[in-house]
N, C-alpha and C positions, 0 to 999 in steps of 0.2 A: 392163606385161604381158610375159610371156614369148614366144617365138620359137612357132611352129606347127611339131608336128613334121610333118618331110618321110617318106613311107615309099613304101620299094619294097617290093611282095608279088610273093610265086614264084605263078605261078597255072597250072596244066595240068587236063584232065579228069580226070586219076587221079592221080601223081603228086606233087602238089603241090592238094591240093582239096579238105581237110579245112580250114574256120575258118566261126566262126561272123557273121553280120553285124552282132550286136553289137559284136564285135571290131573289124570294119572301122570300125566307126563309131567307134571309140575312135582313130586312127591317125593322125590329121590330114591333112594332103595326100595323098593315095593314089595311085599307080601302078603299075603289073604290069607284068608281064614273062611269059615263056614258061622259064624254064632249059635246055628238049630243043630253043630253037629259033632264041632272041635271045639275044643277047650286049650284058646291062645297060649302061646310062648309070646311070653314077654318080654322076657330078656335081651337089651338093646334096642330096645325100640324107642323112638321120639315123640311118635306122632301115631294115638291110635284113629283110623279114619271112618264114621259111621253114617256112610250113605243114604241118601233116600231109597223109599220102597212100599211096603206093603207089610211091617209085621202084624200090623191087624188082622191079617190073615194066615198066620200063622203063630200064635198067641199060646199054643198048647206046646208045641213042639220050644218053645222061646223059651216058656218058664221053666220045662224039664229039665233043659240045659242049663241047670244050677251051678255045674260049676264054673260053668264058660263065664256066667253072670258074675262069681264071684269073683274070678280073673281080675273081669275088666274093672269091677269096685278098685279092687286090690291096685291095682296099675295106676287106678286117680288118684284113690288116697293118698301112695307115695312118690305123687309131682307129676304124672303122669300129663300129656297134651292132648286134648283132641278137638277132631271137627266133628261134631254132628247133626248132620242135615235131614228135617224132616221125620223119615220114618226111624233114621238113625237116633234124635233128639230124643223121638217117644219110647223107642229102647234106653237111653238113659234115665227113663223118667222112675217114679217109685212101680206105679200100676197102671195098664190099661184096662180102665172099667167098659165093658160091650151088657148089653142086656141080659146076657148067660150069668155072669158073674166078675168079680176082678183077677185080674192075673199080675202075678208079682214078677218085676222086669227089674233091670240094677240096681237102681235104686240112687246113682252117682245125683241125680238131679231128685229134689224131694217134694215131685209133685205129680198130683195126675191126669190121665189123659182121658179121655172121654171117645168112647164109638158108640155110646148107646146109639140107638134107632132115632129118636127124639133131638139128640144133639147135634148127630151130624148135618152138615150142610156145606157146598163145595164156596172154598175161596180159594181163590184166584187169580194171577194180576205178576206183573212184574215189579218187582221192590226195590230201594234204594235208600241208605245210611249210611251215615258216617260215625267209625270206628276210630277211636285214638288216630284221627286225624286223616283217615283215608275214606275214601270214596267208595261203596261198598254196592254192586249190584246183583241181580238175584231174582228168582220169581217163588211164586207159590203154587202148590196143586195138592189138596187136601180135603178130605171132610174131616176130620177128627178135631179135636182142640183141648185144649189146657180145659180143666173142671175150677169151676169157680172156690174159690178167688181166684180171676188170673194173675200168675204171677208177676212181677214187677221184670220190667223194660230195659236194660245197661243203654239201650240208645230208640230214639224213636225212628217208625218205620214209616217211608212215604210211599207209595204207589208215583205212575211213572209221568202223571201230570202235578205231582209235587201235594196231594193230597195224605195227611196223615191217616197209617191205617191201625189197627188193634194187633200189630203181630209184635210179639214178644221176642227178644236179641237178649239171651244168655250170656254171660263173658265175664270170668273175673280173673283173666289173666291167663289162663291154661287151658280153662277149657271153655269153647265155643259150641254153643246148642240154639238152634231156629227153625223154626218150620222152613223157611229161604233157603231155595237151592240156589249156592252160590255160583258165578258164574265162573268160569276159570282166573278170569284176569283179578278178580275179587279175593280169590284163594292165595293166588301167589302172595297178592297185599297181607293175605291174614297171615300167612307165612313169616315175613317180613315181624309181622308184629310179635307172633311168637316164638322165633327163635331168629331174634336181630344176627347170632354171630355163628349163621348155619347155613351153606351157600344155596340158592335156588333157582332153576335156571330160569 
């Protein structure tokens, strides 16, 4: 039998508070954390897990928690795995720029995010890719977006009549970052793909 995976989830009221309990229930050892409050133990962990949410709206309290930020750099730089979804993705990004000013966020992903007043605008839609081979579903709920140049694609995204859409699929082996909230059955799959010899139920 294989190892059990270990996971840390980001969990806040808003911020980090979009996943379903199906999912949890896929993740094997579970633990949480705060991101606006603690500053992670790492040690032993597999799988950090960076949910959807709302840190656009809490963008002050995010970037104070310097060290929590440095953690999580710290934990990809040496092999670390993660999923993150949405509001979670845009916490790995470098910065969220909003009309006030920009806010410096992990930095694991080296690009930014856009809330100006001007940029936003809601997309929306249920989505579908394939991933080294597997079937991948998920939807979106967003106004924020990647600041131009958008960054470059690991696989294209279709909407759920087979239409190509402009959403961006992160992945180079470790770590997974999309605006696409996966769907439970999706997640076991990404499971599977990164850690083949780690049991999942």
């Amino acid at each position: 039998m294989g190892k059990t995976v270990t996971t840390l989830i980001a969990r806040t009221p808003e911020s980090f508070s979009f996943i379903y309990q199906e999912t949890i229930d896929l993740l094997g050892d579970v633990r949480y954390f705060n991101p606006e409050t603690d500053v992670p133990d790492m040690q032993g962990v597999d799988l950090l897990y960076l949910p959807g949410g709302y840190p656009e709206k809490h963008l002050d309290t995010l970037t104070a928690a310097a060290d929590t930020r440095a953690a999580i750099r710290r934990y990809v730089h040496e092999g670390g795995h993660v999923i993150a979804e949405c509001g979670g993705m845009m916490y790995l990004c470098s910065e969220v720029v909003t009309d006030e000013r920009a806010y410096p966020l992990c930095g694991v992903l080296p690009y930014t995010i856009t809330a100006r007043e001007q940029d936003r605008r809601l997309r929306l839609g249920y989505r579908q890719f394939t991933l080294c081979g597997m079937d991948m579903r998920g939807h979106e709920f967003h106004y924020t977006r990647f600041a131009d140049p958008q960054p470059p694609t690991a696989v294209q995204v279709y909407d759920a009549r087979g239409n190509a859409v402009p959403t961006t699929v992160l992945f180079d082996g470790r770590v997974f970052a999309s605006y696409t909230h996966l769907a439970p059955t999706s997640v076991k799959k990404l499971l599977t793909i990164l850690f083949p010899d780690h049991d999942t139920p």
